[in-house]
C-alpha positions as CSV (number, residue, x, y, z in Angstrom):
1,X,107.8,83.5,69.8
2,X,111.0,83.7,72.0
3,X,110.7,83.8,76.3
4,X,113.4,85.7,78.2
5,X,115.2,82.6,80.2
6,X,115.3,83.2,84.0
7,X,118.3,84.5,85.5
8,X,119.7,82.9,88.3
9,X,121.4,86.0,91.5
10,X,123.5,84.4,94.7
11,X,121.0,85.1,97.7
12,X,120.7,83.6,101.6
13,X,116.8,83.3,103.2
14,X,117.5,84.1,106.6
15,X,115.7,84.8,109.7
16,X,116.7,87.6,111.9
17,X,114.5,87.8,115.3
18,X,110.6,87.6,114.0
19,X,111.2,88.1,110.2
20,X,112.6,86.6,107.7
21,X,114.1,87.8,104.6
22,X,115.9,87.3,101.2
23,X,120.0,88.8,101.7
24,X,122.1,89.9,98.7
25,X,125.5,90.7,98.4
26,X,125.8,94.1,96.5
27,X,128.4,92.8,94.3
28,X,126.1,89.9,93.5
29,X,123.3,91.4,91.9
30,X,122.9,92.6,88.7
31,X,125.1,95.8,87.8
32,X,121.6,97.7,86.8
33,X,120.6,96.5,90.0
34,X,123.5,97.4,92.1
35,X,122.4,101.2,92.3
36,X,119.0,102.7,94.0
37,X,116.9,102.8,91.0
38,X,114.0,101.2,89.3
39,X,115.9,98.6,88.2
40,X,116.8,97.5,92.1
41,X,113.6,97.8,93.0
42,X,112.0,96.0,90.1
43,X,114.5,93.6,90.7
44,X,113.1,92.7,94.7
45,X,109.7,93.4,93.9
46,X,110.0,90.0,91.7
47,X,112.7,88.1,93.6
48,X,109.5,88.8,96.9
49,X,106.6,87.7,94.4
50,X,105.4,91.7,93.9
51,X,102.9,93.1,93.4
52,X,100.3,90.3,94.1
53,X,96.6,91.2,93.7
54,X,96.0,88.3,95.6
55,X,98.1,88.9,98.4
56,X,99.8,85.4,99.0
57,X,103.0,86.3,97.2
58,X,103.1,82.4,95.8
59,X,105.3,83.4,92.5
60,X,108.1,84.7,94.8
61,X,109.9,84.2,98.5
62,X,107.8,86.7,100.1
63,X,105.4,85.5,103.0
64,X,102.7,87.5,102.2
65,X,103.1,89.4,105.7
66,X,104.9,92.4,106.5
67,X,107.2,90.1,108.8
68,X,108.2,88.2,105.4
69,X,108.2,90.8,102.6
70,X,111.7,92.0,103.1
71,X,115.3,92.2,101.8
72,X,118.5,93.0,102.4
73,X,121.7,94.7,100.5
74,X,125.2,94.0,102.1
75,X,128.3,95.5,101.1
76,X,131.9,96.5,103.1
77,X,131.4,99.7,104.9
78,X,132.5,102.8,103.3
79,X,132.4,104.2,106.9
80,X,135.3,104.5,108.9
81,X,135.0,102.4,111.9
82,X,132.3,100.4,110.3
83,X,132.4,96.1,109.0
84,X,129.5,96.5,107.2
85,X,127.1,98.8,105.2
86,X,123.2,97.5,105.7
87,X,120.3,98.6,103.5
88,X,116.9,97.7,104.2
89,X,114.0,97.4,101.6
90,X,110.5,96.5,102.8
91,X,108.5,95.1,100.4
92,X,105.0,96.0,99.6
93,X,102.7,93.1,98.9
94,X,99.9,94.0,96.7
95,X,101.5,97.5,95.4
96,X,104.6,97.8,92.9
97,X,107.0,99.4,95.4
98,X,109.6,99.5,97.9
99,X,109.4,101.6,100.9
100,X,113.3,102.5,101.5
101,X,112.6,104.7,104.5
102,X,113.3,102.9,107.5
103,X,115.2,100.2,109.3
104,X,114.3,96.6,110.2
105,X,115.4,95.6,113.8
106,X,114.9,92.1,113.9
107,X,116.4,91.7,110.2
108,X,119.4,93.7,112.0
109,X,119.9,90.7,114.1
110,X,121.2,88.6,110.6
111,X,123.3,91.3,109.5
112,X,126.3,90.4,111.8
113,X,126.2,86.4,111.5
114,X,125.8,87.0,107.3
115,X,128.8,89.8,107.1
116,X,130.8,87.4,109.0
117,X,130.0,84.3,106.9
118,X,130.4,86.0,103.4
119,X,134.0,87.7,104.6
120,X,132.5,91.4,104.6
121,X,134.3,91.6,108.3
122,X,138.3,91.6,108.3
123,X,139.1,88.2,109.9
124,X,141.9,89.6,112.5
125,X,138.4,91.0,114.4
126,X,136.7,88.0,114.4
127,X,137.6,85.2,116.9
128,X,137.6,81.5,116.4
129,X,135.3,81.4,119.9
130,X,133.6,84.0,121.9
131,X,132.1,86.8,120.4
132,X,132.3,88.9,117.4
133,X,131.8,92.6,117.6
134,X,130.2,94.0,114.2
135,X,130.1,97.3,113.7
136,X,127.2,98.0,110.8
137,X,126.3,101.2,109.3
138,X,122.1,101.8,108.8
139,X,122.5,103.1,105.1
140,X,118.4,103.4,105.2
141,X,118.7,105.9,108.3
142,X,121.9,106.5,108.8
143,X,123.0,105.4,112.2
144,X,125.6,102.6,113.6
145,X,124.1,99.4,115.0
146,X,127.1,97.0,117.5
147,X,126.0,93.7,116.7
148,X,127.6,90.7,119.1
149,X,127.7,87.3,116.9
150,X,128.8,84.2,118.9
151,X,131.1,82.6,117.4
152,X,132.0,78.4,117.5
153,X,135.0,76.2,115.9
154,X,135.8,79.6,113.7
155,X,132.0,79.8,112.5
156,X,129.2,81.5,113.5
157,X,127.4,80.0,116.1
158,X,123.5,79.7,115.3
159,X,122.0,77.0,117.2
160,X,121.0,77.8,121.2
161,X,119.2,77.4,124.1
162,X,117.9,81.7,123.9
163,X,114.0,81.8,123.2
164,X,112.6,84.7,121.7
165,X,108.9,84.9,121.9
166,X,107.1,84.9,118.1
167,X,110.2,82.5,117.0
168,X,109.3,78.4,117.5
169,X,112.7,77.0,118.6
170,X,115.7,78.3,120.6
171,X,118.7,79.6,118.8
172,X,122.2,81.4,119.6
173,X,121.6,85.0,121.2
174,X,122.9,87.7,119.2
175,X,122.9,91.1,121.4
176,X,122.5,94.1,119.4
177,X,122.8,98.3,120.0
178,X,121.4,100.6,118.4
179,X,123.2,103.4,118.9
180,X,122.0,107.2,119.3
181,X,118.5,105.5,117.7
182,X,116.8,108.7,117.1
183,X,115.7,109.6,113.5
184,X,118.4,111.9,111.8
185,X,117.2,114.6,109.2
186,X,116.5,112.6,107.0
187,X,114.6,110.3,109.0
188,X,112.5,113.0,110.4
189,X,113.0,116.7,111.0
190,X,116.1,116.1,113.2
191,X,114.5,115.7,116.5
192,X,113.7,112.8,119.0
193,X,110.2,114.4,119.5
194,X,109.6,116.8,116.1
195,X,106.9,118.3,117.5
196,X,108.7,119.2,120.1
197,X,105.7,117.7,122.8
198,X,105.9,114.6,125.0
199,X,102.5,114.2,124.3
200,X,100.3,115.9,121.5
201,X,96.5,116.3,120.4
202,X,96.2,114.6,117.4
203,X,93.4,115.4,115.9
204,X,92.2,112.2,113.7
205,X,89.4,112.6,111.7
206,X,86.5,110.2,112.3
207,X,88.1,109.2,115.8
208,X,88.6,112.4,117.6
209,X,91.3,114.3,119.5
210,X,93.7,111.7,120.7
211,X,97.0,111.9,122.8
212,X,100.1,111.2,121.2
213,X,103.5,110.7,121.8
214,X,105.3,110.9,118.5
215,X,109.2,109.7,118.6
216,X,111.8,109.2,115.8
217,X,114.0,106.4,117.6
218,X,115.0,102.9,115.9
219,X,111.6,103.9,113.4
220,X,109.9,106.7,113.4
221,X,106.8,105.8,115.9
222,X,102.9,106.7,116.9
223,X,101.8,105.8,120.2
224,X,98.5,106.1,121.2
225,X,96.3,104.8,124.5
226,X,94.7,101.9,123.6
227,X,91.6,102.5,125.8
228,X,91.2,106.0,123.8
229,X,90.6,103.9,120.2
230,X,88.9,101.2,122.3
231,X,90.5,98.4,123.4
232,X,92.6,97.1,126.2
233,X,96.1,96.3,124.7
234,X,95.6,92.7,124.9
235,X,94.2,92.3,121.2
236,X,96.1,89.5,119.0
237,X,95.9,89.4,115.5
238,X,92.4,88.3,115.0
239,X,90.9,91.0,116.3
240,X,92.3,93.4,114.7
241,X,93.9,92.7,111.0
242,X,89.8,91.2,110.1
243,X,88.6,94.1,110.8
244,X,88.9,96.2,107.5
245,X,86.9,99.2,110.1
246,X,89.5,99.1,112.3
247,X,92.5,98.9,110.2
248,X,91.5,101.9,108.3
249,X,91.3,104.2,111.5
250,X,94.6,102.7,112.2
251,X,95.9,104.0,108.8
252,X,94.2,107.4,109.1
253,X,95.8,107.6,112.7
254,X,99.0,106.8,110.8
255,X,99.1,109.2,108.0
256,X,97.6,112.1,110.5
257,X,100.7,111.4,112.7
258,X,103.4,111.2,109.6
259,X,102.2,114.6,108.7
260,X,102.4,116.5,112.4
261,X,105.6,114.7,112.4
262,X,107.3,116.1,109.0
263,X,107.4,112.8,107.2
264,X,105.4,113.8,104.7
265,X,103.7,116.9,103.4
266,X,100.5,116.1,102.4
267,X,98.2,113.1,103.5
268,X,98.4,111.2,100.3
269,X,101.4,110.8,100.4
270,X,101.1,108.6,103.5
271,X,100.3,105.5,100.6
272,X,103.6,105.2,99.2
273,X,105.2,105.4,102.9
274,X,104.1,102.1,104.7
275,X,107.0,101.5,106.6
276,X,107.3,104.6,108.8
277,X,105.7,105.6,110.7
278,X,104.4,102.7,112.5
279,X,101.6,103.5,115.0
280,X,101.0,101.5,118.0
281,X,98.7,101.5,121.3
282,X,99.7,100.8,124.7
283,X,98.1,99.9,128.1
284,X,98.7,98.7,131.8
285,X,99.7,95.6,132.5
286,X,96.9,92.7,132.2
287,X,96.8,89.2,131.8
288,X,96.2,87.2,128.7
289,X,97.0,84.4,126.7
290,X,99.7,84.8,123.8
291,X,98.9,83.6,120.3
292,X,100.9,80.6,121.4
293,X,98.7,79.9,124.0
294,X,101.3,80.7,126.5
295,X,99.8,82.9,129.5
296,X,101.3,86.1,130.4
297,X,100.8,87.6,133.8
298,X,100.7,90.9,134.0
299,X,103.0,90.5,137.4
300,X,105.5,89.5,134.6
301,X,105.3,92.9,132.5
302,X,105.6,96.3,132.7
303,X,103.0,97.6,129.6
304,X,101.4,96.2,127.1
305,X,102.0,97.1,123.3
306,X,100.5,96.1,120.0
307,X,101.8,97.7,116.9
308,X,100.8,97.7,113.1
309,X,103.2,97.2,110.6
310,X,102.3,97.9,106.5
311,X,99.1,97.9,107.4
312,X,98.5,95.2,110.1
313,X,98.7,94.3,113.4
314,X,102.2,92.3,114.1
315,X,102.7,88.7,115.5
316,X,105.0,89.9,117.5
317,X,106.9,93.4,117.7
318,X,109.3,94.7,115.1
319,X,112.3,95.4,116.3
320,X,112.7,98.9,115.5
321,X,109.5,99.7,117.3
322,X,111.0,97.7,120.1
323,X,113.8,100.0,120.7
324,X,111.1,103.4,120.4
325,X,109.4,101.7,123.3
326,X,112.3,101.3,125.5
327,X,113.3,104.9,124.0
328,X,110.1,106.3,125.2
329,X,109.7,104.4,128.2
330,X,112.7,105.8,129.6
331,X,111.6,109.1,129.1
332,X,109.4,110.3,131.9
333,X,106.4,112.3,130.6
334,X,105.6,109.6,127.4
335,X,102.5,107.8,127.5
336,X,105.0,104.6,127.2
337,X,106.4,105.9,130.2
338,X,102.7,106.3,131.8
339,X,101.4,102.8,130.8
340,X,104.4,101.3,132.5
341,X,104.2,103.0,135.5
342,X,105.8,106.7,135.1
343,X,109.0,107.3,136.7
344,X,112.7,106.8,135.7
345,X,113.9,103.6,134.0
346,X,116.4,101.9,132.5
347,X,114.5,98.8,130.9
348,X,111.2,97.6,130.2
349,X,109.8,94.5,129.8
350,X,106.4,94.9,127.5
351,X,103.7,92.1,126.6
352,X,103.0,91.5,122.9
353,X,100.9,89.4,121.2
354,X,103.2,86.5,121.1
355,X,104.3,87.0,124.3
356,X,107.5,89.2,125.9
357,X,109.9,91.1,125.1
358,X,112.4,93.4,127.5
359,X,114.5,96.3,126.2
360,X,116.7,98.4,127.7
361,X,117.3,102.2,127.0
362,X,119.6,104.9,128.5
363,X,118.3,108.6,128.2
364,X,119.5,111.8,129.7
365,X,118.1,115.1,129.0
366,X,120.4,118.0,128.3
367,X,119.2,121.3,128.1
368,X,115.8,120.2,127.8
369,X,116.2,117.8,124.8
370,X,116.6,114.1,125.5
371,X,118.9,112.0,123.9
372,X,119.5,108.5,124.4
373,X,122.9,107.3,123.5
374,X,121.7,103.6,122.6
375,X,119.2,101.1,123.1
376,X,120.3,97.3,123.6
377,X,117.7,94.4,123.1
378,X,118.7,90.6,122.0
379,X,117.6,88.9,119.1
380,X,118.5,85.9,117.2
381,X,119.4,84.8,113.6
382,X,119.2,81.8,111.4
383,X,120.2,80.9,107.8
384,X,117.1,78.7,106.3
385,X,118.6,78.7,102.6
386,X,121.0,79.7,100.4
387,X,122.1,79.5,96.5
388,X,120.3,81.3,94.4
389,X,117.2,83.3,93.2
390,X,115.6,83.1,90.0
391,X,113.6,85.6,88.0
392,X,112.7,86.2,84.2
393,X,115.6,88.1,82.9
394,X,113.2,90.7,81.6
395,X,111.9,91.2,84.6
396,X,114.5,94.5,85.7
């Protein structure tokens, strides 16, 4: 009998901030492929090693972790004003699908350094040393990200002395704004808060009535007090993510809060939406020792956060849910604004569990709705490989 032959697609694996993922140029991949569709996401689902019943991910470049179980489209902007057009596709790992419905910040950070290597940004904007300004267009949800890529010898410039907590070794800082962060329409309902509330009751069944603050900024977000679900905000991975008890009322919490949010309209569809929302906890400052083994004070800090992503508890902090804590900490009334203190503020510095992280917001309320015009954090970016993927032809 005959075998399809594998098919071989031009790809970079880069890191971006805490996560890694597998980068395509649109024109690269396959035409069937270069439209949403199941062909795409066939495609990716392979090209990560999807879906694996055994959760490893060992026939494919996914890292069986939501950090690791990404990729990312880049084409020139169709936007005016824009360098680049970004779309983001998280990868499930043990079910056959792609959740298209949110943004990756720390991926965001490789956007800028790949656009500039692979000529997607016109070379009279990019400087042979200093910094390079690239503007990027947020195809997943809609919104401009201002990435600043330092630039060498007329290359980008990726080695550093800037250490980002939840990344081993230094590398070149690359700033990044997010610009008017807050969910459009088709994020979620429109609004920064769609309930319209600071803080809700959320009633979660088999946990109770909890407070929530609910925001659509950077990714659409749940944030709960941690001593309400019962624990103290300095939980690393273990304690959580073996804990099949715990990570189920995580999920309910989850699905409950996509629903009062307008995400979705019934609670089963909450399964096929694993990217958004993501639900965190937060909690004063206290000391405790990073997954590192690194101590954090909590002199250091301003709040502590631990947020779930696809399911589990994070390393570190996704960047997206980065910028909705320095959204909501800036906004006085939020219990992120509560845990680090109350009162007005420009920044935050939060405890995670691989150690810090500080983000800065600006919000001003007009009218009695707050907007905040951008949120600024810095990450860093790395390419680990590039050539190209293979997968069976008959895979798509």
């Amino acid at each position: 009998m005959s075998h399809p032959p594998q098919i071989k697609i031009p790809a970079t694996y880069m890191r971006g901030g805490t996560s890694k993922g597998v980068f395509f140029h649109l024109q690269d991949l396959p035409e069937s492929a270069q439209k949403p569709g199941a062909a795409r996401d066939k495609l990716l689902l392979r090209v990560i090693g999807s879906p694996d019943p055994y959760g490893k991910q060992i026939d494919g470049m996914g890292g069986a972790t939501s950090s690791t179980s990404k990729t990312v489209i880049l084409s020139k902007s169709t936007k005016a004003d824009h360098d680049v057009d970004y779309l983001f596709g998280q990868v499930s790992i043990d079910q056959a699908f792609v959740d298209w419905s949110g943004n990756c910040g720390n991926l965001s950070a490789a956007v800028g350094p790949f656009a500039i290597s692979h000529g997607l940004v016109d070379a009279s904007r990019v400087p042979r040393d200093g910094v390079a300004v690239v503007r990027i267009w947020q195809a997943n949800i809609g919104k401009t990200i201002i990435a600043h890529v330092p630039m060498t010898n007329g290359a980008v410039q990726e080695t550093g002395d800037f250490e980002l907590d939840g990344v081993t070794f230094p590398a070149a800082e690359v700033q990044l704004e997010f610009m008017d962060p807050a969910a459009d329409e088709d994020g979620a309902g429109g609004a920064m808060f769609p309930t319209g509330q600071l803080v809700d009751d959320l009633d979660v069944p088999g946990v109770g009535v909890l407070k929530a603050t609910m925001i659509n900024a950077g990714i659409p977000t749940v944030f709960v007090n941690a001593d309400a679900i019962g624990y103290t905000g300095t939980e690393l991975q273990d304690a959580i993510n073996g804990d099949a008890k715990a990570l189920a009322m995580f999920e309910t919490i989850r699905a409950h809060g996509a629903l009062r949010m307008g995400l979705i309209k019934s609670l089963d569809e909450a399964a096929s939406r694993q990217h958004t929302p993501k639900v965190a906890f937060v909690a004063k400052p206290a000391s405790y020792q990073s997954s590192s083994g690194k101590q954090v004070d909590a002199g250091s800090i301003d709040l502590l956060v631990r947020a779930l992503s696809m399911g589990k508890l994070h390393h570190a902090m996704m960047g997206t849910a980065a910028v909705a804590i320095g959204t909501a900490a800036a906004i006085p009334g939020t219990l992120v604004n509560a845990a680090a203190g109350g009162g007005a503020r420009e920044a935050v510095r939060f405890g995670h569990p691989s150690g810090t992280l500080r983000v800065g917001a600006q919000a001003t309320e007009v009218e009695g709705e707050w907007r905040v015009t951008k949120a600024i954090m810095s990450r860093s970016a790395r390419v680990l490989m590039e050539g190209w993927v293979r997968i069976p032809a008959d895979a798509f």
